[in-house]
TITOR-709837 format. One line per 10 residues: number of its first residue (from 1); their letters; for each residue x, y, z of C-alpha. Coordinates in steps of 0.05 Angstrom, whole numbers, plus 5000, padded with zeros to 4 digits. Example, Ala and Ser with C-alpha at 12.3 -4.5 7.8 and 13.67 -1.06 7.14 Angstrom:
! residues 2
1) as) 5246,4910,5156; 5273,4979,5143
END
This chain:
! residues 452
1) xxxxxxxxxx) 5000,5000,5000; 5029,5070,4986; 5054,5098,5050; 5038,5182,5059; 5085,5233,5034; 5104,5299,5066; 5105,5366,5034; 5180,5367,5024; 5179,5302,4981; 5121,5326,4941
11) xxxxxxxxxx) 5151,5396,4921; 5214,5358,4905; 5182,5294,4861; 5137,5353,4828; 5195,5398,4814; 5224,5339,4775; 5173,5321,4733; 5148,5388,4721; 5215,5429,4714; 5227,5458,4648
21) xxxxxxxxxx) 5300,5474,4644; 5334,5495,4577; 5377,5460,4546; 5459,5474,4535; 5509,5452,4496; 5578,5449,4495; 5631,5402,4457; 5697,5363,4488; 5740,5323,4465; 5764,5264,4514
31) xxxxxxxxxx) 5831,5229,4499; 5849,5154,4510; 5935,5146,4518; 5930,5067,4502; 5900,5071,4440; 5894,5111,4366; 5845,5134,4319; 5773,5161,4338; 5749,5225,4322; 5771,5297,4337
41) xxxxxxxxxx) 5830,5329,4351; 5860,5374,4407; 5868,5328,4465; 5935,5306,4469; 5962,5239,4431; 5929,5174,4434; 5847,5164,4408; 5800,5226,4394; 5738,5220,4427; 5698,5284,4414
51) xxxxxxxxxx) 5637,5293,4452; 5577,5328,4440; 5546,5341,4509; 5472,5372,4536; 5463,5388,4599; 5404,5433,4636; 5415,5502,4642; 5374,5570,4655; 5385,5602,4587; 5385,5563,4529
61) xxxxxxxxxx) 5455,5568,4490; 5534,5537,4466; 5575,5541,4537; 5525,5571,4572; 5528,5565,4651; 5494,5497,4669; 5442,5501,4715; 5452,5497,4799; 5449,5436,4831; 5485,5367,4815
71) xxxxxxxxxx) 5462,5329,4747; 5462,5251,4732; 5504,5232,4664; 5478,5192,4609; 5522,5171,4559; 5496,5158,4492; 5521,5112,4438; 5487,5127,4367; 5478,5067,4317; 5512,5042,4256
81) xxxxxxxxxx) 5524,5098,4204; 5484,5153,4251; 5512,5206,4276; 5491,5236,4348; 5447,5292,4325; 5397,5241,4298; 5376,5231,4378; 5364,5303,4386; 5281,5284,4393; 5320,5242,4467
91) xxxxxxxxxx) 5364,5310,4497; 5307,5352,4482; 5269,5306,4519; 5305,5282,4573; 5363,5342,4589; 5299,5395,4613; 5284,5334,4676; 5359,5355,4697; 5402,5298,4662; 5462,5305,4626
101) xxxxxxxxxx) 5476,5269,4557; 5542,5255,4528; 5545,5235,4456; 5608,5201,4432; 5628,5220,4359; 5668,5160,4342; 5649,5101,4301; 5595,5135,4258; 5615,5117,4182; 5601,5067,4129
111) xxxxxxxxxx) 5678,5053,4109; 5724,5034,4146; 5674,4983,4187; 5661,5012,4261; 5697,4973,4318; 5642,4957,4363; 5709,4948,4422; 5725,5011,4412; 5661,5041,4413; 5645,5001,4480
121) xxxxxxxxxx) 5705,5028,4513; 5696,5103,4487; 5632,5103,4520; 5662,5088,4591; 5722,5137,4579; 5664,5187,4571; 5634,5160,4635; 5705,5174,4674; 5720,5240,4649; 5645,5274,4657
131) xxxxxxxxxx) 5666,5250,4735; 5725,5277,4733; 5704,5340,4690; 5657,5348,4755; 5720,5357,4798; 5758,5407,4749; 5759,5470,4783; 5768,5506,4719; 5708,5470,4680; 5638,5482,4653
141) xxxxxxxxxx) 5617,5426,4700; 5652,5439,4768; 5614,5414,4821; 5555,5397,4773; 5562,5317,4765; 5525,5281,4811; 5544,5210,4830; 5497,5167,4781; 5524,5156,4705; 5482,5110,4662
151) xxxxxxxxxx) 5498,5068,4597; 5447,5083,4538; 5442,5074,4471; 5405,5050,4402; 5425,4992,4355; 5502,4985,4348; 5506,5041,4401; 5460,5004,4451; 5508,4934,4436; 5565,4980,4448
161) xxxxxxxxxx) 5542,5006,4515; 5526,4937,4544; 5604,4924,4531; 5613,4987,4567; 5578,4980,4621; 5603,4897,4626; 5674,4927,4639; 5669,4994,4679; 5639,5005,4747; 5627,5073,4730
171) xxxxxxxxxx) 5554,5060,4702; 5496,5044,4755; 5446,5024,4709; 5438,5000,4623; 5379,5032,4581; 5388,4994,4518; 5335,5026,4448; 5333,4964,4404; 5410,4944,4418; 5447,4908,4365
181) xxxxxxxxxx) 5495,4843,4376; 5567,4856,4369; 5633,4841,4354; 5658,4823,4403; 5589,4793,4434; 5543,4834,4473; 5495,4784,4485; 5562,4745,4520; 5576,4818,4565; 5505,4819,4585
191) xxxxxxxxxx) 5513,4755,4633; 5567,4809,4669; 5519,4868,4675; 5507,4882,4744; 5465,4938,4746; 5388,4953,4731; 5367,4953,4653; 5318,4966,4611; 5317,4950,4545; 5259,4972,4499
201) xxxxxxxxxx) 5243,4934,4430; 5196,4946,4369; 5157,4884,4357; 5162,4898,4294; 5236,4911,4282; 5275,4881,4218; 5333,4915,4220; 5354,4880,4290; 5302,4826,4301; 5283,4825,4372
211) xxxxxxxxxx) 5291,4746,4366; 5354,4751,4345; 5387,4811,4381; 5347,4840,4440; 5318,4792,4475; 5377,4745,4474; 5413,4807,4505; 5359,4808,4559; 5358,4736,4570; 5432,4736,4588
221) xxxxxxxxxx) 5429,4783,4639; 5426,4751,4705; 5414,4808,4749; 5363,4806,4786; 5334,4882,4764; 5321,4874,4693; 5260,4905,4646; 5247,4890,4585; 5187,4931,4547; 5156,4909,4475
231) xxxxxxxxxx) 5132,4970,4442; 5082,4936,4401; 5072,4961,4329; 5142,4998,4333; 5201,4993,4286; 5274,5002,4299; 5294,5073,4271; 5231,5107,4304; 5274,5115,4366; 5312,5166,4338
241) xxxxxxxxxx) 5288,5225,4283; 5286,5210,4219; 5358,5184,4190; 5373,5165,4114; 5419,5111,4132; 5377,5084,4188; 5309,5087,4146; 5335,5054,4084; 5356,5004,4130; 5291,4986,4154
251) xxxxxxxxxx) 5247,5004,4083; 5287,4938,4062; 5277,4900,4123; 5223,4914,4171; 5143,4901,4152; 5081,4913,4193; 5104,4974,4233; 5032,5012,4260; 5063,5062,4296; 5086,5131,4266
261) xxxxxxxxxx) 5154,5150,4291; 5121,5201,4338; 5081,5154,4366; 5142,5110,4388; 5176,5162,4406; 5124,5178,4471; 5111,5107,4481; 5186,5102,4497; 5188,5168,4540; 5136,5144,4579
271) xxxxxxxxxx) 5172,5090,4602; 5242,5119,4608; 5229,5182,4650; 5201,5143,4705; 5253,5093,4706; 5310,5136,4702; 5283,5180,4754; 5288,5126,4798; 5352,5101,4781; 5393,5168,4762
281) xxxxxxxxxx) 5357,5212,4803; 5344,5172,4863; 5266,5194,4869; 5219,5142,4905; 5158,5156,4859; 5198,5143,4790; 5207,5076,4804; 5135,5067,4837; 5101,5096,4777; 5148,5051,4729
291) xxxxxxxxxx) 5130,4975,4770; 5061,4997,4785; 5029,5023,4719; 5023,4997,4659; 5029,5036,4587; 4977,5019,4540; 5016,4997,4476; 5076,4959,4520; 5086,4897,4544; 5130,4903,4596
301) xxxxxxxxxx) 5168,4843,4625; 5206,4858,4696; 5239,4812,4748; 5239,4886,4789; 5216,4873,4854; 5134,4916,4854; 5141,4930,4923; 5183,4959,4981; 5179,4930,5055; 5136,4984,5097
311) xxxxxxxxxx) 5169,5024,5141; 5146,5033,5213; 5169,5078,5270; 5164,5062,5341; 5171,5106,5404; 5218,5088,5471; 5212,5147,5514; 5250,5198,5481; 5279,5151,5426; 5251,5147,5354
321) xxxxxxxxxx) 5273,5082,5307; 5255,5033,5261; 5274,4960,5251; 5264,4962,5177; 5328,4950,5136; 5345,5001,5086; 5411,5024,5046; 5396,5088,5076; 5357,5136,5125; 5336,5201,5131
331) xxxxxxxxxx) 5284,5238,5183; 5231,5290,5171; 5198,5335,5225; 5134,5374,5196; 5153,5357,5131; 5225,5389,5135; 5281,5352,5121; 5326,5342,5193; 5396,5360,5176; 5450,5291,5196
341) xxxxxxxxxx) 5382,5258,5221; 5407,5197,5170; 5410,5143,5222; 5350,5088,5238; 5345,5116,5301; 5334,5193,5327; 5332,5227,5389; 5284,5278,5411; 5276,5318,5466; 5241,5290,5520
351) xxxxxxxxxx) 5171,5330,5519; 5174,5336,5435; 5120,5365,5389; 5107,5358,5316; 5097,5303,5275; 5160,5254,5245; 5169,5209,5192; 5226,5172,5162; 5245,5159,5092; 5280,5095,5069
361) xxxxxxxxxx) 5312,5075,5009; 5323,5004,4992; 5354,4973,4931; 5288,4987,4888; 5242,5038,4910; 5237,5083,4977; 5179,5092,5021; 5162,5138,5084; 5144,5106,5148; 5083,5119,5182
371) xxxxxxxxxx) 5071,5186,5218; 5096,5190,5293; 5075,5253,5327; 5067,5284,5409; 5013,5327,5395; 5008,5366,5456; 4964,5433,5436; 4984,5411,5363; 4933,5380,5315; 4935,5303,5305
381) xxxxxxxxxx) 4975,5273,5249; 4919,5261,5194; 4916,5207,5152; 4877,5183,5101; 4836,5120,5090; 4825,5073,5038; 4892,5078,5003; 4891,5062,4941; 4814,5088,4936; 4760,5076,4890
391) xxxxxxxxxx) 4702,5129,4907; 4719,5171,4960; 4769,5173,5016; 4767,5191,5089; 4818,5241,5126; 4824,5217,5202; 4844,5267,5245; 4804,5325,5223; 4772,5364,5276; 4708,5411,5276
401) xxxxxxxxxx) 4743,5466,5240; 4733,5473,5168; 4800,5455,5128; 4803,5460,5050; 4835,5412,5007; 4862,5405,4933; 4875,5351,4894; 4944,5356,4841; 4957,5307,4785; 5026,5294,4769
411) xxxxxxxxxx) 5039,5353,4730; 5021,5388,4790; 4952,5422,4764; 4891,5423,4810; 4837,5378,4785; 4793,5384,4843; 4789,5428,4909; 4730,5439,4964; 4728,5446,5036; 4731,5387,5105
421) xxxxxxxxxx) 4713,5393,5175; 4711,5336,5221; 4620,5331,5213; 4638,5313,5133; 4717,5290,5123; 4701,5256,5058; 4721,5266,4990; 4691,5241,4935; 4731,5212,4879; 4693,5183,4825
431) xxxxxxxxxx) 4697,5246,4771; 4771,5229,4769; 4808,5185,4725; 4840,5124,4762; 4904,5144,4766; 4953,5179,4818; 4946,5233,4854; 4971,5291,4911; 4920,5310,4961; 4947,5377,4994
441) xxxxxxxxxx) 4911,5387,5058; 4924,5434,5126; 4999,5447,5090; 5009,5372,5085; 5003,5321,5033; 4987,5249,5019; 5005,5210,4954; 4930,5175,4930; 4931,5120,4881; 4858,5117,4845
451) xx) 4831,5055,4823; 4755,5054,4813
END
């Protein structure tokens, strides 16, 4: 059952769904000592790797300022005989949540052949120098880099990043856009990926039959977080924009595609932003919304665990703590965020008042723990029963004074408001959509899930 969230965690999971930041660009070119060729110049002897990188930012622009705060990587391998500004329809998508995206140059022609090693291990030289661009004092990206890098990429590019991500801890998780077997073997590097994936597949795809390329990738991965999501109807070039190479490609190959490129195109965002917001940005409702709810037009196949253990909170005098086990902790009070509070246990003073909750993150998924409050002259903790609903749900906890409530979606617009008191502290929920929702009540709010 979805546990209730505070204020705090609601501004912060609506802020990044809903932020809007522009989009900057800037090129570098990375060089690797131990080994030649590549593409670019200006970095010293050994292989060219020049990088064409988006990041968020407040003004839209080449070497622009990027935006405050610390910023997942993605790095991006294209496919065979595509170049990276063929994915612009992804940055343009994906850089405005507050991700940046690093697009290797290498390996894009017809003649000589592309080396699918190389490519592999270009990818995680990216994936080492964006971290250690985030520690150049002198750099676009000081401080800017946050600690999650992820392996991503379409056809050869996606084959190329699962031999990335086989060899280099630097990636914590593999989203794979019809990805292509390679030489050497990416289906043989999968069994080494330890780290969430996702790989998405056209049903329809001729170019890299799913039979024959991504699901045998899948299948060899033996972690035990792995997704894989048929976009049924879909090709294999409708990942990216339209590409002459890449088209021809599948005009000779692929037959019975029924979904228009941009029709693909939001099929796959759908399921990407909520997975990578989990993963990369470490938010509890990304991975909630991506186990929990389906998108009509996928099949979606996950060994992801659908659930996280529910957290409790108990009270010993002036001790807080829970004996749920979680890879980390951290305590609220009134829906503020308790500075060092990170421990499973807190202590309070001995005649406390407000209300506390704790937040912890497992492997998959986060939850908050019930609400643990000494009232005092405060008003009680309210909560909020049935959840999920189907009609109407009950706040507990109201008393005879009127409070009024709204109700957000997850773009953070009201789609309903009215007023409570404890004689009438229902809400009726049957003009909504099923669906998920943010109540916002008495400057606290409660995550609904709506199921009629």
């Amino acid at each position: 059952m979805q546990k209730l969230l505070l204020l705090l965690f609601l501004t912060q999971y609506l802020t990044l769904l809903g932020q809007n930041h522009s989009v900057g660009h800037t090129t570098l070119t990375f060089n690797d000592p131990n080994r030649t060729g590549g593409f670019g110049s200006g970095a010293g002897p050994g292989r060219q790797i020049q990088t064409e990188i988006y990041y968020p930012t407040t003004t839209a622009g080449e070497n622009v300022a990027v935006a405050d705060g610390q910023w997942p990587v993605i790095v991006f391998g294209h496919g065979f005989a595509m170049n990276w500004d063929a994915y612009s329809n992804i940055w343009s998508a994906l850089v405005p949540y507050g991700y940046i995206m690093a697009f290797p140059r290498t390996e894009s022609g017809l003649f000589p052949t592309p080396s699918h090693g190389d490519f592999g291990q270009d990818i995680a030289l990216i994936a080492q120098k964006m971290t250690e661009a985030g520690q150049n004092s002198t750099g676009i990206f000081y401080s800017k880099i946050s600690a999650y890098t992820c392996a991503m990429g379409h056809s050869m590019g996606g084959g190329a990043a699962v031999l990335a991500a086989s060899q280099s801890p630097q990636f914590d998780c593999y989203l794979g856009l019809a990805p292509a077997e390679t030489n050497p073997s990416a289906i043989a590097a999968a069994a080494n990926l330890q780290i969430p994936t996702l790989i998405l597949s056209g049903s329809n795809d001729g170019v890299t039959p799913p039979s024959q390329h991504h699901l045998p990738i899948y299948n060899a991965i033996s972690y035990e977080c792995k997704s894989f999501a048929n976009l049924i109807g879909g090709g294999h070039c409708y990942f990216a924009n339209s590409n002459f190479n890449c088209d021809f490609g599948e005009s000779t190959s692929s037959t019975g595609i029924s979904l228009s490129r941009s029709e693909q195109q939001s099929l796959m965002y759908q399921q990407i932003i909520p997975w990578l917001s989990y993963f990369l940005g470490q938010n509890c409702e990304g991975y909630t919304s991506f186990v929990e709810y389906s998108v009509n037009g996928i099949t979606l196949t996950s060994t992801c665990p659908n659930s996280v253990p529910d957290v409790t909170i108990t009270q010993n005098n002036n001790f807080l703590s829970t004996t749920t086990q979680g890879l980390s902790y951290q305590w609220y009070l009134n829906g503020e965020l308790i500075p060092g509070a990170t421990n499973d246990s807190l202590q309070v003073a001995d005649n406390f008042s407000g209300v506390y909750q704790l937040l912890v993150y497992f492997d998959y998924g986060c939850d908050f723990s019930n609400n643990l409050a000494q009232v005092d002259e405060f008003q009680p903790a309210l909560s909020i029963f049935p959840n999920p609903a189907q009609d109407f749900i009950e706040i507990r906890g109201l008393t005879m004074d009127d409070f009024s409530y709204a109700i957000l979606n997850l773009q953070g617009q009201c789609v309903q408001a009215g007023n409570l008191s404890g004689e009438d502290p229902t809400i009726l929920l049957n003009q909504l959509p099923k669906g998920s929702y943010f109540l916002q009540i008495n400057d606290m709010s409660f995550k609904v899930l709506i199921g009629h």
